[in-house]
N, C-alpha and C positions, 0 to 999 in steps of 0.2 A: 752507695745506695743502701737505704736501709731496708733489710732480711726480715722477714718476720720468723718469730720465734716461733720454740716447739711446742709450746703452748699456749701461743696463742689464740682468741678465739676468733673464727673463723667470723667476718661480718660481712654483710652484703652491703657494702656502700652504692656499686655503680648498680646495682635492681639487677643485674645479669643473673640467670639462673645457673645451679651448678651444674658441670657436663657429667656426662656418665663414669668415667675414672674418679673426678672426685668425691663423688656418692659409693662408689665401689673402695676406694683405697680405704675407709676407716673400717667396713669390714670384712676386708682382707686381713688387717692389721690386727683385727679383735680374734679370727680364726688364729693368728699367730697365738696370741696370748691362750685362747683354748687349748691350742695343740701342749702348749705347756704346763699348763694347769690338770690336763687330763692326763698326759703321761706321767706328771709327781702321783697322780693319785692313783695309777696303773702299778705305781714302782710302791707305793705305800701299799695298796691290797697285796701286793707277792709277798712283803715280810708280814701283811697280818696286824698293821698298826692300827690301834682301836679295837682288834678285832673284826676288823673289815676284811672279806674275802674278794670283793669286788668294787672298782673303783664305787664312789660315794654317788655319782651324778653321771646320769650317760652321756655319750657325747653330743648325742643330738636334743638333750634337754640343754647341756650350755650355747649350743649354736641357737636352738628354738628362744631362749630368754635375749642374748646378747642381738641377734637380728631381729627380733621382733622389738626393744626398747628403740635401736638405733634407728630402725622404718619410722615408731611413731614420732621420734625427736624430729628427724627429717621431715615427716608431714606435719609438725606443729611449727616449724621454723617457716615453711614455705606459705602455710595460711595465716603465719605471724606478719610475713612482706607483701602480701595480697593486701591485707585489712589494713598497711601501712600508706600502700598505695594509693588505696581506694580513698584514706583521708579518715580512717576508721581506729577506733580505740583497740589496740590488739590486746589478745587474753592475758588476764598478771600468771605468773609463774605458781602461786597455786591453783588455778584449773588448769594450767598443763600437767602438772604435777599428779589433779588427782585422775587426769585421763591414764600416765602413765602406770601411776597405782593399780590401775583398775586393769588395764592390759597385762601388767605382772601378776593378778590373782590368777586371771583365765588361763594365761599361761604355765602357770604354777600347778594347773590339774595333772595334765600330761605326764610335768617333769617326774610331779611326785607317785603317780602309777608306774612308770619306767621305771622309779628307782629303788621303790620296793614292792609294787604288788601285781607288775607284769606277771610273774612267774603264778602266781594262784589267783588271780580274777581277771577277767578279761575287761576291758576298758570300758564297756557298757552296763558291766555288772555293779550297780549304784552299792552292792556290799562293801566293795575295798573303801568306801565311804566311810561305812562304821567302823572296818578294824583300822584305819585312820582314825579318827574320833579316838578309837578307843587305845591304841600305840601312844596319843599325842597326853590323853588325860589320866594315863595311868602310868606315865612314865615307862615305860616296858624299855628292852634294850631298842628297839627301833627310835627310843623318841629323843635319843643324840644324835641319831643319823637325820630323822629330821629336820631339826634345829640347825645342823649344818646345809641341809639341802639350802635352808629357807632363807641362811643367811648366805652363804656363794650365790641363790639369786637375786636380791638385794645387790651383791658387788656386782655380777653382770650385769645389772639393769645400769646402776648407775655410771658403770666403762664405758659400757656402750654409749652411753648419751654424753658422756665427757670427750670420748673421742671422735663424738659426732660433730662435735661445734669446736675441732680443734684442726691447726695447720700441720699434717704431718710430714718431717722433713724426711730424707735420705740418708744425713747419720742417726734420728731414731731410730727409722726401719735397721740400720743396720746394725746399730746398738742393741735393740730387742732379738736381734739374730744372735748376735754373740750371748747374749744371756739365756737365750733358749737353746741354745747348741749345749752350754752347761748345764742347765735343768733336764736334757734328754740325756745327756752322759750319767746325772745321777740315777735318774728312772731307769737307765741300763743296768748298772752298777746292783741297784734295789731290785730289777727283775732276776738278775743271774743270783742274786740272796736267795731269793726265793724258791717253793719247791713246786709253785702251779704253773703248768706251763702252757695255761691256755687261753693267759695276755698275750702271746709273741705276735701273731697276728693283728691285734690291735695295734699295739706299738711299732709294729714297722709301717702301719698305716699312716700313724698319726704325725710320726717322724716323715715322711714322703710328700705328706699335706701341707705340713710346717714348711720343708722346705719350697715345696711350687708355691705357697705364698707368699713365703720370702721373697723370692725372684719376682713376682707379680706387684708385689706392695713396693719396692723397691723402684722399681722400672715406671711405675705409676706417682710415686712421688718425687723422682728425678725429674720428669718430663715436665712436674708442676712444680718444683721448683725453679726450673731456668724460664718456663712461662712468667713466673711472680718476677721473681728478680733481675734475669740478664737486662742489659737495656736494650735490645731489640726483641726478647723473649724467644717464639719459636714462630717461624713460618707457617703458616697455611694454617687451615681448619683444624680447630682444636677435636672434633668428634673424631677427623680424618685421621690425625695424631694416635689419638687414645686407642681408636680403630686397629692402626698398624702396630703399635705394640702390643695388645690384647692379641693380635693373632701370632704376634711372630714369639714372642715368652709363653703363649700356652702352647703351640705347638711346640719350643721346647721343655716344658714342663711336662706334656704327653709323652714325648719320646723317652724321655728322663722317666717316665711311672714304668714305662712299658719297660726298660730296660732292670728298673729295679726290682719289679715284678720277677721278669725273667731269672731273675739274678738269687732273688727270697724261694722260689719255685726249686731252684737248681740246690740250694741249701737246704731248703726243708718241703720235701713232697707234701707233708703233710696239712702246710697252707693249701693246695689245690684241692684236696680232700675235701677243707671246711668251705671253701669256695664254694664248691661244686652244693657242697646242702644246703647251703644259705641259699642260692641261684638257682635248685633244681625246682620247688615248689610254685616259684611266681614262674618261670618257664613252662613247667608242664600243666599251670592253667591258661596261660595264656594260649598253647597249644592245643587243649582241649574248649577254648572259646571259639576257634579259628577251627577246630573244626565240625563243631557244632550249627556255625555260623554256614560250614561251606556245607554240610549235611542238609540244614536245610533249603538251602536254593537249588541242590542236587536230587531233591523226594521227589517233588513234583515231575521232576523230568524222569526220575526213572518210574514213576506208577504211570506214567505216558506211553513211556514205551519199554514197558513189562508185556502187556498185549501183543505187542509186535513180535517181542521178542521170543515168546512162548510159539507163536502162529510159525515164524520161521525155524525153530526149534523141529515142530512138529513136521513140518512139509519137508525140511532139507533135511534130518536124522531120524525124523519116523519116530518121535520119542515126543512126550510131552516133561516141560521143565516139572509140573506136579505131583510125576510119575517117579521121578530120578530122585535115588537114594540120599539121603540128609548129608551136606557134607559137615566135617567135623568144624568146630568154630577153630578160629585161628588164634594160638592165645602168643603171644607175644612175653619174649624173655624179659627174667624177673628183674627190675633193673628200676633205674631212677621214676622210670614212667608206669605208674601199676594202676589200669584203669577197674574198674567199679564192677561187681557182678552183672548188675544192670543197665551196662551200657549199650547202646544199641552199636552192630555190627558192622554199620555203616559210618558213623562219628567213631568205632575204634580203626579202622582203615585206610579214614581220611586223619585221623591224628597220625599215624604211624608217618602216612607223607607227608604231612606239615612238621611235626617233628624233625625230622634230615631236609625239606627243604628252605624252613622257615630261616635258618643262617644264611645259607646260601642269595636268598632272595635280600635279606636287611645288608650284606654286602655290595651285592649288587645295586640296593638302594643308594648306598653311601658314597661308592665310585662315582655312581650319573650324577649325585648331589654334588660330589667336590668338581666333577669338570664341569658342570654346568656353572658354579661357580666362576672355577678360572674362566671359562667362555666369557661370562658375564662382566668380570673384570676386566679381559684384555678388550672388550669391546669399549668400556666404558675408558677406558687411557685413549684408546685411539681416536674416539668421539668427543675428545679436549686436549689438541695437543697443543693449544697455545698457554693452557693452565698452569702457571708457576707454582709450586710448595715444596716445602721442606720431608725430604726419609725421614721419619728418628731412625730408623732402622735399614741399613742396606748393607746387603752383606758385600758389594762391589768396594763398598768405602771400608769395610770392614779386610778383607784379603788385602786390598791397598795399604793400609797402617798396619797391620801384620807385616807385608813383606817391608817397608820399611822399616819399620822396629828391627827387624833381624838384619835390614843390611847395612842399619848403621851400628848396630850390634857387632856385627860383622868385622864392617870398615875400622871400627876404635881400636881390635884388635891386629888387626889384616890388612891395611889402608892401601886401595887399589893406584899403580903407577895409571894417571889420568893419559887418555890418547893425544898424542901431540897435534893430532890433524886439527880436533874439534878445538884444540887451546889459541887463544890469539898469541901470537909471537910475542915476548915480552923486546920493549923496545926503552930507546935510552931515553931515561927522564929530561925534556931538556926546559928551560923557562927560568921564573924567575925564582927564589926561595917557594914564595905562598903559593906560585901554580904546582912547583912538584910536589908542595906538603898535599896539595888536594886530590895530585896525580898518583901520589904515592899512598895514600887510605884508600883511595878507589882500586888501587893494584891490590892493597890486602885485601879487600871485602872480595875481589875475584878469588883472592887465594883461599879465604875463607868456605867460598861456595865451591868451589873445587875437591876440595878434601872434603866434602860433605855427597860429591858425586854431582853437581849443577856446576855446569863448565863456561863459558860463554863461547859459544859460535863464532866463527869466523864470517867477519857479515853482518853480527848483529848488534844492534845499535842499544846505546846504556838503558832506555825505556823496554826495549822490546825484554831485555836481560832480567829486568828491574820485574816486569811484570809476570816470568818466568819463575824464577825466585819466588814472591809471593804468594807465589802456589804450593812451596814447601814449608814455612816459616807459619807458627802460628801470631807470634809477637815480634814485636818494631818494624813493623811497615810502616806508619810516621819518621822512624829514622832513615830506612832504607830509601825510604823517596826523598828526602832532605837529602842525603849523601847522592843520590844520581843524578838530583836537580843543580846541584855545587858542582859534579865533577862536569856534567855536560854546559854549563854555562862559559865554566872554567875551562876545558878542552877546544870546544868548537867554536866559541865566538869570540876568543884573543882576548876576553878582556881579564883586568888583574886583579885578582879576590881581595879584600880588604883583611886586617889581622884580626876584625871582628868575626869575620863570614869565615878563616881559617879554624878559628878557638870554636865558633861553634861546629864546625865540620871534623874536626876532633871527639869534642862532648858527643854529639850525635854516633860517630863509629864507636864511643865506648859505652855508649847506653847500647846500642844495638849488641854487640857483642853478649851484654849481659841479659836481657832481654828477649833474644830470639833463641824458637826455639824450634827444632828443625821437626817436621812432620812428614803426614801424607804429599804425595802429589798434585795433580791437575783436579784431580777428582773431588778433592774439599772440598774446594770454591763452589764448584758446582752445586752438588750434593747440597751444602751447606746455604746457597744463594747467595756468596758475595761479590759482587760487581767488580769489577775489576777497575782503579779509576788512575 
């Protein structure tokens, strides 16, 4: 069968639209190539190359270019096959061309304020306009770091869109892994040159991210590869598919952050340090929205009952509250959270308990969200149990080929004396030449499966055996039923095999021999949905 290549471009012949991993895997695969490109130029600021003290282009200007070109290619490809549909002239390639021009200027704003004039004009301030203008036309040292912005997004725009209309295999992905594994050993290498030390946290980021997309892009072009080309592809619902590995590879690509986190944390405190000031400011507004928010549905109730509460005041302690000495305000330790002179004393005391309770509560949120989930899903299995499809992922069949891996690992070394009770009695070949020649290849394919740990029962007939076996062997089940269909015709119905049906009953046990290859057990088939015949 013919494979499409790694560059191919991608065409919609059957009108099917594409499902959500294949819109997803080319920029997963573009975030690869970012994570590479921004680490060389993390490892190029530490030694100071150009004169550059900081990489050249932030990161979320190459993610903002490369997913914005890739969005519009995809939405110009998909109103290219509507108008195709329709019976309709689709647009020539320069008006897509100049939509996507025009989406890289707009996006060209941003990159180029994040890349030199975040730090002295704020994004609204239309001046970094002019000292632009004036960087670009009087040449000044900023107007090489330009010029390179301008052309790195030029090459984003156009990656993106090349690998937007391309088929990506599983040795690219993994090809592009081995070559970014060496491009972050050099930016290591360049960082340790170096004497600023306050890339480290970048690069363990960008290194972390590489890798979870690795494993994501990977996993997502494996699953579209055996879809394109095996010849019965993959069972069940491609969404249901894409579904199952996007949750079982991100969850571990989460556990894999969290542990790595852990790990960066244990080595250098002083990643949690910057953590914590990057995270304290959007925190401690959102803290004081929530509590301003809860202050005001709280006024009305208490100027309600302020009256009550001054009356009871007066009657049960003989004191009125407007009489009793001022208490002091409460000011709260100097720390991540430093509220405003001005704040009223009410929105500071409900910040204080939203503050300590606000985690507590988005935990809480996130538990009832994941079992309300699993509820959701064990309902929905049990509310279709006649539904057939394919795992791609189960770890049942996963522990299964593990432990056989190791027990024939094992066995190679070790080879178990087989139980004599379970073994049929060897008994004496008797007939004519061509019946023992068939009686006697059927004796080794037993001796075969034996030393592999599948015995034949006492009691059990060459099909029941046959169909037993099949459940370990990934290849020559055409042989193995030819070889049981010869021996049982040959055994039980007396009659006498020709030299033609011998020679092939030979050819067949020595293709099998070469050809199978011992697996999982029962659970393949299963797993896997292949009918037993």
């Amino acid at each position: 069968m013919k494979t499409p290549s790694a560059t191919q471009e991608v065409t919609q012949e059957t009108g099917e639209p594409l499902s959500t991993g294949a819109q997803l895997l080319p920029l997963v695969f573009t975030v690869m190539e970012i994570c590479c490109i921004y680490a060389l130029f993390v490892g190029f600021s530490s030694v100071h190359v150009l004169g550059l003290h900081d990489p050249v282009m932030p990161f979320w200007g190459m993610l903002l270019l490369a997913g914005g070109a890739m969005w519009l290619s995809i939405l110009l490809e998909k109103r290219a096959a509507k108008m195709m549909e329709a019976g309709k002239e689709p647009p020539s390639v320069a008006a897509d061309a100049i939509w996507l021009f025009g989406l890289m200027i707009i996006l060209e704003i941003p990159v180029l304020w994040g890349g030199l004039y975040a730090g002295s004009f704020a994004v609204w301030d239309a001046r970094w306009f002019g000292a632009l203008a004036h960087d670009f036309l009087t040449a000044s040292p900023a107007f090489y770091r330009i010029c390179l912005i301008l052309v790195l997004s030029i090459y984003f725009g156009w990656r993106a869109v090349t690998l937007a209309r391309q088929t990506l295999e599983p040795g690219r992905v993994f090809l592009t892994f081995r070559i970014g594994i060496g491009v972050l050993a050099v930016a290591g290498i360049l960082r340790a040159m170096g004497q600023d030390m306050g890339n480290d946290p970048a690069l363990f980021l960008v290194v972390l991210l590489f890798i979870c997309c690795t494993v994501i892009a990977h996993a997502l072009a494996n699953a579209s590869f055996i879809r394109e080309t095996h010849a019965q592809g993959l069972f069940g619902s491609v969404e249901g598919q894409e579904r199952n590995i996007l949750s079982v590879v991100l969850a571990i690509c989460a556990v894999f952050a969290v542990v790595a986190l852990l790990a960066w944390l244990l080595i250098s405190p002083e990643l949690l340090g910057q953590i914590v000031s990057a995270v304290a400011p959007a925190y401690n507004a959102v803290v004081m929205v929530i509590a301003t928010v809860v202050g005001w549905i709280v006024t009305p109730f208490y100027y309600v009952l302020s009256p009550l509460l001054s009356w009871l005041a007066a009657h049960l302690f003989g004191a009125d509250l407007a009489d009793m000495p001022e208490q002091k305000r409460y000011k709260p330790p100097v720390g991540i959270f430093q509220p405003t002179k001005d704040a009223d004393p009410t929105t500071l005391a409900i910040g204080e308990i939203v503050r300590y309770a606000l985690p507590i509560i988005v935990l809480l949120a996130l538990a009832y969200g994941i079992a309300r989930m699993l509820r959701k899903r064990r309902s929905r299995v049990r509310q279709r149990p006649g539904e057939q499809r394919e795992s791609i992922w189960s770890w049942e069949l996963f522990t299964t080929q593990l432990r056989a891996f190791l027990r024939s690992f094992w066995l190679r070394f070790f080879p178990q004396k087989q139980d004599e009770k379970e073994q049929v009695p060897a008994a004496v070949i008797a007939g004519s030449p061509m019946a023992r020649t068939v009686r006697e290849i059927y004796r080794a394919l037993l001796q075969w499966a034996a030393l592999r740990g599948v015995t034949r029962k006492q009691g059990e007939t060459p099909y029941e055996f046959e169909r037993r076996l099949r459940a370990y062997i990934s290849q020559g089940e055409p042989e193995l039923k030819g070889l049981t269909e010869t021996y049982t015709q040959t055994r039980y119905s007396g009659s006498e095999p020709s030299q033609d049906v011998v020679v092939q009953t030979q050819q067949q046990w020595q293709a099998f021999q070469q050809q199978a290859r011992f697996g999982p057990g029962p659970e393949r088939k299963q797993n896997y949905g292949v009918a037993d015949s």
